[in-house]
N, C-alpha and C positions, 0 to 999 in steps of 0.2 A: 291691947290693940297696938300692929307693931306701924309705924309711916315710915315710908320711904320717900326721900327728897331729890331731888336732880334739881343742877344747876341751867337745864334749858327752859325751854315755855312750861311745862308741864310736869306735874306733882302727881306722884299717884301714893295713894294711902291702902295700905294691908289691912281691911277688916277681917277679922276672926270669928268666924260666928258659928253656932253649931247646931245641927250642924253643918247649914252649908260653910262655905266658903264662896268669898267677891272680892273684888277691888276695886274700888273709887277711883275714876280718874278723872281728874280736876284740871284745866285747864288757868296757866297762873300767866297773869298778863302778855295771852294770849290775842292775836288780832282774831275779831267776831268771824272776819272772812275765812279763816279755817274752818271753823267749828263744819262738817258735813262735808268739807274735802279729808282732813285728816285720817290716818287708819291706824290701827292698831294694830298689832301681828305680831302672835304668841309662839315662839317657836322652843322646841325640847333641844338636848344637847347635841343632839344627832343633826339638828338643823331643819326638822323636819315643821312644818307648819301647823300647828294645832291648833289655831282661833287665828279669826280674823273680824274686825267688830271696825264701823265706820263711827267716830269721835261725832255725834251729832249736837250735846247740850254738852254746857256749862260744866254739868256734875253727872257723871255717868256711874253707875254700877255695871263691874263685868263680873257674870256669874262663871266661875273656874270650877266647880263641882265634880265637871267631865273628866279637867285633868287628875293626872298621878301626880301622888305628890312628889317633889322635888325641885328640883334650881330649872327655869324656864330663863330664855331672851325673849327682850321684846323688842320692836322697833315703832315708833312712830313717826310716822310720816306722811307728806302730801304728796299729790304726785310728781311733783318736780322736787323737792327736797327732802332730806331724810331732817326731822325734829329732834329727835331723842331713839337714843336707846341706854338700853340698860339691862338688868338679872332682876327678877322677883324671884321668892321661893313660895312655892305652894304648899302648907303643913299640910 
């Protein structure tokens, strides 16, 4: 199982599983008032938008099965500010 760490509110973890694929994203001293504003947004290296999933609980599974594999960006954010971003890769 591979985790990936960020230094802002939020920790997302790489499960490997077979054979789907997901990622957990976990919310780390996070204020509750996000939780159901925040969004997620999968984008390819083209920029293009490939998922987009509303942060509702604590501990989320996102199912990625649809993408191809390879190096995605994500962004998270509420509507008034950007959270986090970063790169997952999808085996």
């Amino acid at each position: 199982m591979g985790e990936f760490y960020f230094d802002l509110k939020f920790a997302i973890y790489a499960h490997f599983l077979t054979p789907a694929k997901s990622y957990c994203i976990t919310p780390v001293k996070t204020d509750k008032d996000l939780l159901g504003l925040a969004t997620l947004e999968v984008y390819n290296l083209l920029g293009k938008k490939q998922l987009a999933v509303q942060l509702s609980s604590a501990h989320m599974v996102i199912d990625v099965t649809d993408l191809i594999p390879g190096v995605y960006f994500y962004s998270i954010h509420s509507e008034h500010a950007s959270l986090q971003v970063g790169k997952v890769v999808v085996p």
